[in-house]
N, CA and C atoms as a LAMMPS dump frame, in Angstrom:
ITEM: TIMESTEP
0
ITEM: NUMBER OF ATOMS
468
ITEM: BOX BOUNDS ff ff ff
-5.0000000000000000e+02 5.0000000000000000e+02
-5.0000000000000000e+02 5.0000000000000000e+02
-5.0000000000000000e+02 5.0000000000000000e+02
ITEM: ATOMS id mol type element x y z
1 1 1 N -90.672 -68.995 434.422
2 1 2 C -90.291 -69.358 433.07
3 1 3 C -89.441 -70.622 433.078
4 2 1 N -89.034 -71.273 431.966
5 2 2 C -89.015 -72.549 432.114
6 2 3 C -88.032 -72.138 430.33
7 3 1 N -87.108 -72.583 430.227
8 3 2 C -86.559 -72.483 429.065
9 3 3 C -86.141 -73.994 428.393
10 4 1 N -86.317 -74.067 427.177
11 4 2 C -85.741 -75.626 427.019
12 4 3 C -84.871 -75.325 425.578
13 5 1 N -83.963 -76.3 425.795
14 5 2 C -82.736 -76.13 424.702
15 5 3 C -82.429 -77.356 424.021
16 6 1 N -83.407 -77.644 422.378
17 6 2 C -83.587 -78.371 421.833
18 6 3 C -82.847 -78.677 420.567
19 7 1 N -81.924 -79.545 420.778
20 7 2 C -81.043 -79.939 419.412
21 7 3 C -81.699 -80.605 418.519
22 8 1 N -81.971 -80.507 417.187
23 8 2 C -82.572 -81.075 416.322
24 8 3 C -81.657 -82.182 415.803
25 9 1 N -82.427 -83.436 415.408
26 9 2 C -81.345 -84.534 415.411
27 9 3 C -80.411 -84.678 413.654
28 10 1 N -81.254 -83.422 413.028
29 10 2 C -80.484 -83.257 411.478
30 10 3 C -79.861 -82.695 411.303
31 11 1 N -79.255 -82.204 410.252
32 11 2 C -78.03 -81.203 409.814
33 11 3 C -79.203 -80.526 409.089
34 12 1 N -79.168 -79.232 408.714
35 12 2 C -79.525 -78.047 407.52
36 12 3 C -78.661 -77.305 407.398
37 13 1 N -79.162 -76.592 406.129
38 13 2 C -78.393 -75.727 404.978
39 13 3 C -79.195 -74.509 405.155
40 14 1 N -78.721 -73.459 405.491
41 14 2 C -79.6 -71.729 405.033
42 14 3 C -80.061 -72.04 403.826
43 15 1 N -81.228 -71.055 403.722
44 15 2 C -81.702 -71.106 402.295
45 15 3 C -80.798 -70.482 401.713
46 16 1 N -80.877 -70.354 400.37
47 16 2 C -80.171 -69.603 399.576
48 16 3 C -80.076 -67.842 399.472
49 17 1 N -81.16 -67.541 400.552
50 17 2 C -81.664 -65.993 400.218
51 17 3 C -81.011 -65.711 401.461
52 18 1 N -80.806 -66.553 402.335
53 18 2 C -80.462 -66.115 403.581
54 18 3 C -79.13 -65.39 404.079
55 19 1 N -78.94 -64.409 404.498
56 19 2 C -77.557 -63.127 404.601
57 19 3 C -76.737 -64.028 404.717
58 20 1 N -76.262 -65.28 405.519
59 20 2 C -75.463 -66.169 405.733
60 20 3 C -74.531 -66.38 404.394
61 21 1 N -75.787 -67.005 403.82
62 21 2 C -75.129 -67.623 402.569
63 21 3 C -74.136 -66.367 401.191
64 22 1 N -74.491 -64.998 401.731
65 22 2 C -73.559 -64.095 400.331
66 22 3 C -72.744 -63.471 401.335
67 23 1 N -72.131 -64.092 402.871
68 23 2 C -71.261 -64.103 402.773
69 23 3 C -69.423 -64.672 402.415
70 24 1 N -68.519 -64.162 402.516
71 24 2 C -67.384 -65.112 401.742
72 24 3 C -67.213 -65.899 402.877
73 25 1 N -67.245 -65.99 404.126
74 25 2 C -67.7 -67.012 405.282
75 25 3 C -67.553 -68.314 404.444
76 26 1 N -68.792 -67.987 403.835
77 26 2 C -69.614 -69.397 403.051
78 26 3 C -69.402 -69.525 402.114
79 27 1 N -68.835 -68.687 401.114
80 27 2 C -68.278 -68.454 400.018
81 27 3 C -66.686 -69.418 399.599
82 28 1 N -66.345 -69.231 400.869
83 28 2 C -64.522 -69.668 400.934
84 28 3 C -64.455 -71.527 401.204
85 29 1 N -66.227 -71.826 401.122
86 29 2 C -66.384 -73.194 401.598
87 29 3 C -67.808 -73.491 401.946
88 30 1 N -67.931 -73.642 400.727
89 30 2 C -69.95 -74.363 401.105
90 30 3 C -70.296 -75.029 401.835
91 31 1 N -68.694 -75.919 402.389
92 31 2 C -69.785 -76.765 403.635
93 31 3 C -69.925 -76.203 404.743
94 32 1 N -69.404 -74.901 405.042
95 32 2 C -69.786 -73.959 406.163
96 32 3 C -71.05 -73.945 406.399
97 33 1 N -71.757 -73.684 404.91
98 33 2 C -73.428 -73.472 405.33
99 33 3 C -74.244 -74.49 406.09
100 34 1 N -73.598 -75.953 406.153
101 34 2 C -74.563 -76.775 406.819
102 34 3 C -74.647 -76.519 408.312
103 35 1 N -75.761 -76.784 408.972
104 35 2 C -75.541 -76.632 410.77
105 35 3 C -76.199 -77.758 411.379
106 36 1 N -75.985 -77.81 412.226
107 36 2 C -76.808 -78.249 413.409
108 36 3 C -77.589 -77.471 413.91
109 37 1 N -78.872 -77.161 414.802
110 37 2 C -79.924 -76.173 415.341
111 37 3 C -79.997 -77.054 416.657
112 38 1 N -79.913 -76.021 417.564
113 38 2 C -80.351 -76.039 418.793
114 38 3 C -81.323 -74.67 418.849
115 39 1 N -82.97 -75.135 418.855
116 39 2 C -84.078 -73.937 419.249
117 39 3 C -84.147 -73.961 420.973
118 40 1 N -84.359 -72.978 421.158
119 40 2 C -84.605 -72.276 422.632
120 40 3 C -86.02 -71.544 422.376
121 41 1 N -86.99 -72.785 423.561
122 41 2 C -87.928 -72.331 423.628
123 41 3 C -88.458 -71.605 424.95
124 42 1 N -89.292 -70.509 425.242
125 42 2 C -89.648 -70.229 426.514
126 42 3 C -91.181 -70.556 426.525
127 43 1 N -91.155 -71.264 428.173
128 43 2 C -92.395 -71.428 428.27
129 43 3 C -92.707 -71.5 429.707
130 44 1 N -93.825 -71.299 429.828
131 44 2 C -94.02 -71.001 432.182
132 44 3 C -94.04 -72.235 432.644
133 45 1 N -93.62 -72.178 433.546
134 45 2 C -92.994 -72.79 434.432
135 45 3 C -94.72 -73.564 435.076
136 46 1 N -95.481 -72.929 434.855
137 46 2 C -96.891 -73.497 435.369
138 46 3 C -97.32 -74.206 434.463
139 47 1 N -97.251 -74.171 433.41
140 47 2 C -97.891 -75.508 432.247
141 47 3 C -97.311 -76.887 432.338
142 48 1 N -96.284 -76.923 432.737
143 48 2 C -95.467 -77.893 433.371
144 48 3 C -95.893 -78.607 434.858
145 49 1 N -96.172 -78.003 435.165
146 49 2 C -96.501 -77.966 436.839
147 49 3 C -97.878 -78.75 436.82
148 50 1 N -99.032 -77.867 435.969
149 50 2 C -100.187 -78.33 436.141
150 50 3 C -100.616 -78.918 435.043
151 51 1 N -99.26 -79.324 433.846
152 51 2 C -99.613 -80.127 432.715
153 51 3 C -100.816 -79.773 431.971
154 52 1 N -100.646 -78.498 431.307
155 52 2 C -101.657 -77.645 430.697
156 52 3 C -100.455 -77.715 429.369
157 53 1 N -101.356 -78.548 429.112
158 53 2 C -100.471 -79.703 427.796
159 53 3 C -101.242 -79.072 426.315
160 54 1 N -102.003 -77.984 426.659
161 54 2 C -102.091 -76.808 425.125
162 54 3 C -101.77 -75.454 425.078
163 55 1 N -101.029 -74.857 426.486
164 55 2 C -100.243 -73.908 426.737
165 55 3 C -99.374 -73.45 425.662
166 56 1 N -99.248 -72.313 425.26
167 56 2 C -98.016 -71.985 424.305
168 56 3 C -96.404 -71.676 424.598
169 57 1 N -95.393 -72.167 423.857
170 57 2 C -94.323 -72.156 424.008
171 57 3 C -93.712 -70.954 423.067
172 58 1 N -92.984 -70.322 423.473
173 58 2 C -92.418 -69.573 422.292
174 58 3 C -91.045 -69.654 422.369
175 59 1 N -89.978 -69.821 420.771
176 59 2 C -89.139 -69.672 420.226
177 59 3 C -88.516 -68.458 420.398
178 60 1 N -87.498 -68.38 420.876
179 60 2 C -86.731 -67.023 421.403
180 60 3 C -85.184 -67.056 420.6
181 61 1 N -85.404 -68.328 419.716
182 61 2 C -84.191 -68.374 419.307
183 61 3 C -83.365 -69.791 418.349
184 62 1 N -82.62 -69.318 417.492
185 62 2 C -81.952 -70.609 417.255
186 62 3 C -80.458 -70.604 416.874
187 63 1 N -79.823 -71.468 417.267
188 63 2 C -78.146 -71.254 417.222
189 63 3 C -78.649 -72.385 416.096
190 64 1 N -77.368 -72.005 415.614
191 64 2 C -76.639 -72.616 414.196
192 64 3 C -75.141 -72.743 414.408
193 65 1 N -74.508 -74.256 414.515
194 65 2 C -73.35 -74.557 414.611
195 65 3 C -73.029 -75.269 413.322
196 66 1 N -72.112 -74.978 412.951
197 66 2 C -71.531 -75.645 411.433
198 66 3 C -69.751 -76.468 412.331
199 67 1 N -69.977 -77.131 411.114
200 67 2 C -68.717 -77.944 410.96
201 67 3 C -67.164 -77.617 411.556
202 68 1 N -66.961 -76.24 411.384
203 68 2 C -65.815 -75.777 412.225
204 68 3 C -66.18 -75.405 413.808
205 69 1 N -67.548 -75.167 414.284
206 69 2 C -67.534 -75.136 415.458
207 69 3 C -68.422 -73.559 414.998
208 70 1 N -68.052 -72.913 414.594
209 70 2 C -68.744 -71.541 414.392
210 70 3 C -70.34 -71.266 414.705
211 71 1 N -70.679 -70.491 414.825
212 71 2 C -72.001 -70.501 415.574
213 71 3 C -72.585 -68.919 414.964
214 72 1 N -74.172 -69.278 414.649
215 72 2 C -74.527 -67.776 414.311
216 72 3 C -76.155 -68.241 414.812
217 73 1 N -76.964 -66.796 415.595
218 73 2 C -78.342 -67.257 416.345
219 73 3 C -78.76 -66.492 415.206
220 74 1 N -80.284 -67.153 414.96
221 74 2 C -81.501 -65.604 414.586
222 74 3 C -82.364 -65.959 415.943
223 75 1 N -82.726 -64.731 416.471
224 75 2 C -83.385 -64.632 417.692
225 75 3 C -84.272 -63.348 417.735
226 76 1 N -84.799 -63.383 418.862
227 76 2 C -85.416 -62.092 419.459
228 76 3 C -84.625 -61.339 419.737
229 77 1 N -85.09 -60.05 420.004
230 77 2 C -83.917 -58.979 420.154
231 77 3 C -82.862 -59.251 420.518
232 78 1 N -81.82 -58.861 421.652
233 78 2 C -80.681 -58.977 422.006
234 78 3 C -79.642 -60.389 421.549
235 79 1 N -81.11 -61.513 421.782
236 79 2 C -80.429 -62.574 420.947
237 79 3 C -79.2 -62.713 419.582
238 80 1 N -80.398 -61.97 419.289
239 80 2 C -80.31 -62.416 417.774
240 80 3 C -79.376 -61.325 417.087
241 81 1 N -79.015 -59.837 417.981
242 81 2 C -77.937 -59.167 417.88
243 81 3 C -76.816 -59.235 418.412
244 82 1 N -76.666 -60.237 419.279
245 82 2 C -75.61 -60.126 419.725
246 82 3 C -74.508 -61.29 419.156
247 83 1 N -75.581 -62.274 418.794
248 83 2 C -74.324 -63.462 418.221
249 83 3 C -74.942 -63.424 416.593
250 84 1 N -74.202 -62.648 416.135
251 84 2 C -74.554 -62.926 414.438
252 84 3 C -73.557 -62.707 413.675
253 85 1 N -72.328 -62.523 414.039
254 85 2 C -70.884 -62.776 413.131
255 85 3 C -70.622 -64.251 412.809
256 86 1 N -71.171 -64.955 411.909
257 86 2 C -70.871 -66.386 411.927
258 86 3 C -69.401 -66.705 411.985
259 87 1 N -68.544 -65.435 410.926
260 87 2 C -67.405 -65.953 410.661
261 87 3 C -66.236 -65.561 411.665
262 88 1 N -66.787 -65.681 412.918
263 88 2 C -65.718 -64.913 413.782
264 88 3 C -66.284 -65.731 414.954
265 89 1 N -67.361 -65.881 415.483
266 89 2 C -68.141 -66.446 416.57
267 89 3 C -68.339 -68.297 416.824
268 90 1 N -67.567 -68.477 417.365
269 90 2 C -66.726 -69.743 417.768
270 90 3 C -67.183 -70.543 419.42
271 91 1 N -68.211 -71.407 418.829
272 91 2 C -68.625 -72.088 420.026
273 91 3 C -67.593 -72.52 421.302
274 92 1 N -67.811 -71.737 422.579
275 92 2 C -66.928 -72.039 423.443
276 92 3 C -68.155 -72.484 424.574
277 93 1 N -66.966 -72.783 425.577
278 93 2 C -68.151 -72.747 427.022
279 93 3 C -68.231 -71.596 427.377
280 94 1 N -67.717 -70.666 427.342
281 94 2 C -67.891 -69.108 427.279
282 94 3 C -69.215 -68.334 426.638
283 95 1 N -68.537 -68.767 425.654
284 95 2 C -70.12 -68.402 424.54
285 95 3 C -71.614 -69.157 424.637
286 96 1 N -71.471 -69.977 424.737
287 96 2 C -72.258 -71.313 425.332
288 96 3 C -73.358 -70.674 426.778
289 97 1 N -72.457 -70.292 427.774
290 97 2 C -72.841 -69.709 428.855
291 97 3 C -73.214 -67.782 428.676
292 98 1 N -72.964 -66.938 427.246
293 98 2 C -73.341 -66.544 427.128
294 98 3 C -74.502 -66.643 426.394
295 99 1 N -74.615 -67.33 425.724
296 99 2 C -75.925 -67.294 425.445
297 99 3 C -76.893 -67.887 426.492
298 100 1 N -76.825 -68.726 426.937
299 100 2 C -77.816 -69.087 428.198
300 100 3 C -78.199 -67.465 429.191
301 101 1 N -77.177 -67.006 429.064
302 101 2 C -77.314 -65.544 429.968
303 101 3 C -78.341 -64.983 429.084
304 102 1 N -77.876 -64.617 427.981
305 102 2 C -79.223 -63.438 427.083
306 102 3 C -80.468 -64.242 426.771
307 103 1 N -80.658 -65.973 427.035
308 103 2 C -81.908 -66.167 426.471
309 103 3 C -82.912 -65.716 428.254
310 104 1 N -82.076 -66.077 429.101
311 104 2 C -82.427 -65.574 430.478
312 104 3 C -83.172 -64.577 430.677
313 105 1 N -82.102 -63.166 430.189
314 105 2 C -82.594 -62.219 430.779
315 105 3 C -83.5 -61.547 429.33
316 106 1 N -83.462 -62.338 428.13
317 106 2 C -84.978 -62.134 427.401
318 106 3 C -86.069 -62.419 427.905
319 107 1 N -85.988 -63.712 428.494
320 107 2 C -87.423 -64.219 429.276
321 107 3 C -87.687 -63.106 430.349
322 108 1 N -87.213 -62.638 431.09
323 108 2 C -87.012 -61.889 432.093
324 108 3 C -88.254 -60.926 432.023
325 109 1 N -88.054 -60.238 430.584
326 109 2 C -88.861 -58.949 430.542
327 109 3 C -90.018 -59.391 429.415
328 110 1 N -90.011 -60.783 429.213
329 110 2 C -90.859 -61.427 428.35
330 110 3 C -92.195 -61.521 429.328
331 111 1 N -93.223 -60.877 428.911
332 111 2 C -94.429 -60.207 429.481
333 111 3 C -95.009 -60.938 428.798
334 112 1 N -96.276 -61.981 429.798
335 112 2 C -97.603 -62.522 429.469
336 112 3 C -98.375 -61.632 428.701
337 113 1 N -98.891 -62.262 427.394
338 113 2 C -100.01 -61.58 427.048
339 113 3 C -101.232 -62.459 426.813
340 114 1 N -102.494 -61.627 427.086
341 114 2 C -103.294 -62.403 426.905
342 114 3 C -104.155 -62.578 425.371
343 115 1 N -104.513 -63.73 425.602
344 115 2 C -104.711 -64.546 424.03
345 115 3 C -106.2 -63.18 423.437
346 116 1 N -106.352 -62.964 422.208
347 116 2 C -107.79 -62.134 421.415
348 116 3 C -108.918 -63.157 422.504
349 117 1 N -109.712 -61.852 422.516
350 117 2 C -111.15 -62.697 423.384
351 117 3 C -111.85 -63.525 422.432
352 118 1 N -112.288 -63.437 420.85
353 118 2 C -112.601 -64.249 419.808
354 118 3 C -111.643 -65.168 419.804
355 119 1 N -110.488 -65.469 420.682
356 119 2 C -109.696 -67.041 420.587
357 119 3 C -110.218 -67.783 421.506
358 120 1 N -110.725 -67.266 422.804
359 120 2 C -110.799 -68.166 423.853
360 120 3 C -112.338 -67.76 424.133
361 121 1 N -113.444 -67.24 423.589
362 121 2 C -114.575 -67.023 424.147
363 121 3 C -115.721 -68.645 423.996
364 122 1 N -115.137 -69.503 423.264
365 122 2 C -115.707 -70.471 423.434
366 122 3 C -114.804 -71.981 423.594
367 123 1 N -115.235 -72.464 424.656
368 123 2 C -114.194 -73.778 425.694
369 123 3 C -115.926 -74.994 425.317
370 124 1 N -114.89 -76.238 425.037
371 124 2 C -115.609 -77.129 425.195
372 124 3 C -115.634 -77.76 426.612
373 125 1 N -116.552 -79.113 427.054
374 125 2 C -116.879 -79.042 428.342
375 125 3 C -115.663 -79.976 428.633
376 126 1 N -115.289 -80.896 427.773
377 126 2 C -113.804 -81.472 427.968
378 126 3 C -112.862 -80.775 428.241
379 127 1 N -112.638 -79.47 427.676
380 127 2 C -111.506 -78.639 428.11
381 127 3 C -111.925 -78.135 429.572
382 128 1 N -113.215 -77.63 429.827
383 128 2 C -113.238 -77.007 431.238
384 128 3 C -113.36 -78.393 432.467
385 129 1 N -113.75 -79.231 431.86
386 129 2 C -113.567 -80.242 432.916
387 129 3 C -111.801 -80.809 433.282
388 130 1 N -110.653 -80.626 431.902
389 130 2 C -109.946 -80.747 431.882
390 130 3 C -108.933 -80.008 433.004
391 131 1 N -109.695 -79.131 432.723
392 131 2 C -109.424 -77.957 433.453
393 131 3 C -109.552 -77.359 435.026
394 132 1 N -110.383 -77.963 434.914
395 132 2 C -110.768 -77.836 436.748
396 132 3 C -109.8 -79.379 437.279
397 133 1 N -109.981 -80.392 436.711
398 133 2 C -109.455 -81.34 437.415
399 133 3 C -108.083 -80.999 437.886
400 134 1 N -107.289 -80.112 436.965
401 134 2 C -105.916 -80.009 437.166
402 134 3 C -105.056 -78.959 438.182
403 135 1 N -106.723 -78.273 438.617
404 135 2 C -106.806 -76.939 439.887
405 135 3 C -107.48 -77.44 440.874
406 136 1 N -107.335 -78.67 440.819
407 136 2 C -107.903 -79.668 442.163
408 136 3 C -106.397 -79.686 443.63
409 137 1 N -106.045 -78.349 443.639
410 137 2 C -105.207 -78.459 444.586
411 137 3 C -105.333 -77.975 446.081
412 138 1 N -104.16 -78.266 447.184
413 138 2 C -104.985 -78.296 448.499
414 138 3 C -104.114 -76.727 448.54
415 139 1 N -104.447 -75.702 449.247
416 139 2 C -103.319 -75.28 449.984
417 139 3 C -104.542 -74.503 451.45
418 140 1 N -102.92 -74.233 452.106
419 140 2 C -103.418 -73.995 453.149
420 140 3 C -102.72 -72.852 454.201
421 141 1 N -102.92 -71.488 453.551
422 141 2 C -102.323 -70.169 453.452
423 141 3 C -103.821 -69.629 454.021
424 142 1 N -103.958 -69.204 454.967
425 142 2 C -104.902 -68.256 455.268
426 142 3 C -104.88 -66.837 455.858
427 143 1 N -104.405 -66.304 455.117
428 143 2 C -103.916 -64.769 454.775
429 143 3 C -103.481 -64.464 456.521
430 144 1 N -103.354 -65.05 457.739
431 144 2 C -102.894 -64.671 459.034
432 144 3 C -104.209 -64.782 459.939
433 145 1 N -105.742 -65.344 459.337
434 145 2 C -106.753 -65.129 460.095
435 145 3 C -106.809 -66.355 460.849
436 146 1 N -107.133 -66.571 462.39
437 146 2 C -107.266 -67.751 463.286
438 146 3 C -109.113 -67.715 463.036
439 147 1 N -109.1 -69.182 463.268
440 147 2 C -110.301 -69.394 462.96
441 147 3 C -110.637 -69.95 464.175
442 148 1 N -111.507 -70.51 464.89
443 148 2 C -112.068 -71.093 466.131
444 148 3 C -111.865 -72.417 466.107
445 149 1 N -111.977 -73.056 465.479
446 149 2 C -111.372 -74.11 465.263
447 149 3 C -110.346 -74.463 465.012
448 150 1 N -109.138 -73.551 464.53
449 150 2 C -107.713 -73.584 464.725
450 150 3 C -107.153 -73.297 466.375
451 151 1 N -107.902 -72.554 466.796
452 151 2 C -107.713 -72.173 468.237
453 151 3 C -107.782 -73.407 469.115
454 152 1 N -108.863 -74.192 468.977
455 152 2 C -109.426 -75.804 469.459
456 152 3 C -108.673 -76.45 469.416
457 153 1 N -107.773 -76.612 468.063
458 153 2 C -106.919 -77.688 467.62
459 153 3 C -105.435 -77.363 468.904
460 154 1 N -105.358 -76.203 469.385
461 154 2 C -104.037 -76.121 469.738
462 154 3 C -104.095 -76.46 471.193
463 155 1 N -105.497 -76.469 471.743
464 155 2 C -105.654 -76.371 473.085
465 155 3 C -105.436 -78.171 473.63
466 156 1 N -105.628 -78.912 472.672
467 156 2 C -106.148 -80.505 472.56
468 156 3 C -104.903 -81.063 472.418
């Protein structure tokens, strides 16, 4: 897994429907509601590798930092329960490094699934040629078997 932690270069506002906003948090000072977003995306560590550049990434998360420093995620499970007191939860390097811990050990138990067979039952020849070119690799692991010609090589 491969996690990336993406600051968006704007400020936003919760919508208006959003739990954030009816609290007195936000109430005691509207400009609380604006943030900054940093999304946390997970994605394998092999799409990267072999630049399988239509691989899917998934969103595990997004912190919201406002103006005093305060911080509130919506996330995937544990995420997204564990940091959601906006008006108490105060960006530290502490906190900072906890959250890097829970987006971690989300990925952890974050289980491949595979795509509906009506998504992938038809590949164009660009994609499979795309595709093979990028599994054009050498290795050279042969499960412990000597071959006769490895034997040759050692005698020479």
């Amino acid at each position: 897994d491969v996690l990336i932690f993406m600051m968006h270069t704007n400020i936003f506002e919760f919508s208006r429907m959003h739990e954030v906003m009816k609290t007195t948090y936000i109430h005691d000072d509207k400009q609380r509601s604006y943030c900054g977003v940093i999304n946390i995306y997970n994605f394998l560590a092999d799409s990267f590798r072999y630049n399988r550049i239509n691989d899917l990434g998934y969103m595990i998360g997004r912190v919201f930092v406002n103006k005093d420093n305060h911080y509130f995620i919506e996330g995937k499970r544990e995420i997204g329960m564990l940091f959601n007191n906006f008006s108490s939860s105060v960006m530290t390097k502490e906190s900072a490094r906890q959250i890097v811990e829970s987006s971690v050990l989300y990925t952890i138990n974050f289980d491949l699934l595979t795509p509906p067979y009506d998504q992938v039952k038809e590949v164009t020849v660009f994609e499979m040629q795309a595709s093979l070119e990028n599994m054009k690799l050498r290795t050279g692991k042969r499960l412990g078997f000597r071959f006769q010609a490895d034997h040759e090589e050692f005698r020479q």
